[in-house]
C-alpha positions, -999 to +999 in steps of 0.1 A: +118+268+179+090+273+201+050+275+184+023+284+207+001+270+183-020+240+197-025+221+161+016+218+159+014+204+192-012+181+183+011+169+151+037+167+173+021+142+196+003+120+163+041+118+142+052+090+160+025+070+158+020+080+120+052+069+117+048+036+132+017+030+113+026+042+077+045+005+066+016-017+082-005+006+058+017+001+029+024-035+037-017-037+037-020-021+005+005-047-011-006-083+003-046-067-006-032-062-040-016-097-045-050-112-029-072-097-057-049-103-080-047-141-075-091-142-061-094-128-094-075-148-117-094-180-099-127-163-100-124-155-144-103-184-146-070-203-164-080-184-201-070-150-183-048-160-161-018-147-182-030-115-182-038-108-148-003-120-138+011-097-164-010-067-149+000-084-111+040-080-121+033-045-133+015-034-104+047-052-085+074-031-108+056+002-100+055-002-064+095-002-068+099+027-089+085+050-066+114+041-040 
């Protein structure tokens, strides 16, 4: 199919390198999550520590279901 449309060829050229960049992204998204996750349970402490492990493993369980 040929578009003589410059924005498709634009896309064309930025899908590869979308492509390439979409699991650091994701990746990014996880380890930042597990980061706060354990920053925060030493910054409030050992008394809530349960529960932000609890909403850590749910976070971790959701990130699954979407696959």
């Amino acid at each position: 199919m040929v578009v003589n449309d410059p924005w498709y060829d634009a896309l064309q050229a930025v899908q590869p390198v979308w492509e390439a960049i979409q699991p650091l992204i994701i990746a990014g998204f996880a380890i930042g999550v597990v980061f706060a996750i354990v920053f925060g349970a030493i910054k409030i402490g050992w008394r809530f520590a349960p529960y932000v492990f609890i909403g850590a493993m749910m976070v971790w369980i959701l990130q699954y279901l979407d696959t």
